[in-house]
N, C-alpha and C positions, 0 to 999 in steps of 0.2 A: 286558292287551292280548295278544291271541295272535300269535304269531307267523306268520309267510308262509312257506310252502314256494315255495321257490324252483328252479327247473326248467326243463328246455327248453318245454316246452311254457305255459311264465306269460311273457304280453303284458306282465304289469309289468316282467319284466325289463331289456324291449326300451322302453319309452316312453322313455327319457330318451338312449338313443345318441344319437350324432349324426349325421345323415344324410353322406352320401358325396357331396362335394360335387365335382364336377370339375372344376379351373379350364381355362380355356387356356392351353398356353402363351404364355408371354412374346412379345411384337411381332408374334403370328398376327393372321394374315384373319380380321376377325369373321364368325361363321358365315350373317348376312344378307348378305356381301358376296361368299363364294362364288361362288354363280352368274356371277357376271359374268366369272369367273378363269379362263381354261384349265385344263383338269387336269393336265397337265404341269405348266403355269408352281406351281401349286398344291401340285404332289409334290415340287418342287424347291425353292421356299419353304419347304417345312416342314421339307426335308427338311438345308437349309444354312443358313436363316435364324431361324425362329421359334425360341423360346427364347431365345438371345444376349441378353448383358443389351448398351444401351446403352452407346454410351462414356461420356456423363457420369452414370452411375453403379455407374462402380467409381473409386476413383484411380489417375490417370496413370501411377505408380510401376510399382500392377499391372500397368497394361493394355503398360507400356514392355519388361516382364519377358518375358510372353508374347503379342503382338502376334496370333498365329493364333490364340489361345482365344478372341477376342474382336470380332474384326475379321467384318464381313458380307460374305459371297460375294457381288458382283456377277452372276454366272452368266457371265463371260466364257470365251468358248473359249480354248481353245490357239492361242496365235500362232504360224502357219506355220516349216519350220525359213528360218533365213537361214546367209549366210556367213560369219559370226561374231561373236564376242557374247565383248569382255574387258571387262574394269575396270581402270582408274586412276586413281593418285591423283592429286587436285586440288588447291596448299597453299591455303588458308585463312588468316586471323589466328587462332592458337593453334593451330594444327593444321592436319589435311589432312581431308578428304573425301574416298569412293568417288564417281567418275563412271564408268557401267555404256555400254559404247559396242556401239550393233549396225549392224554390217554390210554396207552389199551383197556380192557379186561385186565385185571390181576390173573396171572397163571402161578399155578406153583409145579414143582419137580418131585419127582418118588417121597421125598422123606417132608414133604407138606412144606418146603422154604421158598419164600415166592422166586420165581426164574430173573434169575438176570437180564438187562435187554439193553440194547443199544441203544446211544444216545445223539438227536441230533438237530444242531445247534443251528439254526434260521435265523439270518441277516436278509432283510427284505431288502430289494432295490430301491433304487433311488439315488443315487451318487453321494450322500450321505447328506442328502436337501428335502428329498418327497420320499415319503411312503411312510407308514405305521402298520398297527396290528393288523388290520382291518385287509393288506396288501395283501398277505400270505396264509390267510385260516383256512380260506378251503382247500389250499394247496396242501397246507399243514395234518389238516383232515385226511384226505387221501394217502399221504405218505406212511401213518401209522394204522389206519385201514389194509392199505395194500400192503402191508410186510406184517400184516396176521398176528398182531402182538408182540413183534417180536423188539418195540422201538416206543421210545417217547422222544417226542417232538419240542423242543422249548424255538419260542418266535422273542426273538430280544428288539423291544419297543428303546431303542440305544436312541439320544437325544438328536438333534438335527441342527445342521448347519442352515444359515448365518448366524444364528442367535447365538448356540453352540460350538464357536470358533476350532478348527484344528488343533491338537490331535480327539479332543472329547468325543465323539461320535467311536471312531475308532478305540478308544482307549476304553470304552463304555462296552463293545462288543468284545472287547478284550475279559474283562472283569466277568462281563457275564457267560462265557467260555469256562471261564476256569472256575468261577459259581457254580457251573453246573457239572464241573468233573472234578468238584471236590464234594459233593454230595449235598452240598448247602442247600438245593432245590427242596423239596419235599414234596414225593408221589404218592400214592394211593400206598404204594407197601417203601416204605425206606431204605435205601440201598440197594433197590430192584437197578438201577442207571448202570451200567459199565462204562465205567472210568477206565480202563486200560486194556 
């Protein structure tokens, strides 16, 4: 049997490669569904979302280690600045919690005692597995912006499941519900919150 010369220019060499296949990325717009997308919406999707693998499929462990490698950009803006924005702790059973509190201006009423304001209590998503502070500030921002002083915002950083087995999580945003409608909080003027 003679042998083959083998060369750039022999088709035999080339029959058996394997063609270049190119997938999509991970959790893209199929490309018959284009059309109907903005192109912005489209350059911003691909360009903060597609790829990311799902949260149920990595584990928990990982995704708890570094929460920004894995988490999807909602495309929210920047929440307006306000007049300030601490953290305190909230105790717990076995522990304490961060409660992140934002802001208005201090107002006061005819006889100089600062105004009263509504109080409102932020549990961020996540099924009580993903998300932290980081989830809901600028949502947080905006809410006490847009209602003109008339509100402070507490974002309750409540612990997470699996580590934090059932009911903890819950029982965490419980405590810190009635922390913050019992006046325990502390805001720029004391007692400004409505409790009832």
């Amino acid at each position: 049997m003679a042998s083959q010369t083998v060369g750039a220019g022999n088709s035999e060499l080339h029959k058996f490669r394997v063609p270049a296949i190119v997938q999509p990325l991970h959790n893209s717009i199929p490309p018959e569904l284009l059309p109907r997308y903005d192109p912005i919406y489209v350059e911003y999707y691909n360009k903060f979302n597609a790829g990311r693998l799902h949260t149920h499929e990595i584990p928990i462990e990982e995704f708890h280690k570094n929460p920004a490698r894995y988490a999807i950009s909602y495309g929210r803006a920047p929440g307006p600045d306000i007049f300030r924005i601490t953290e305190q702790k909230c105790p717990v059973d076995g522990g304490e919690i961060t409660v992140r509190i934002f802001e208005p201006a201090p107002q006061f009423d005819a006889q100089g005692q600062p105004k009263r304001r509504a109080a409102y209590v932020n549990f961020h998503g996540g099924g009580w597995v993903f998300g932290g502070l980081a989830y809901d500030h600028d949502f947080c921002k905006r809410v006490v912006h847009g209602l003109n002083g008339d509100l402070v915002a507490f974002d309750v950083d409540y612990r997470l499941a699996p580590e934090n087995k059932y009911p903890i999580p819950l029982d965490d945003c419980w405590t810190a519900f009635n922390w913050v409608g019992t006046s325990r909080a502390k805001t720029s003027n004391v007692n400004q919150v409505l409790t009832k």
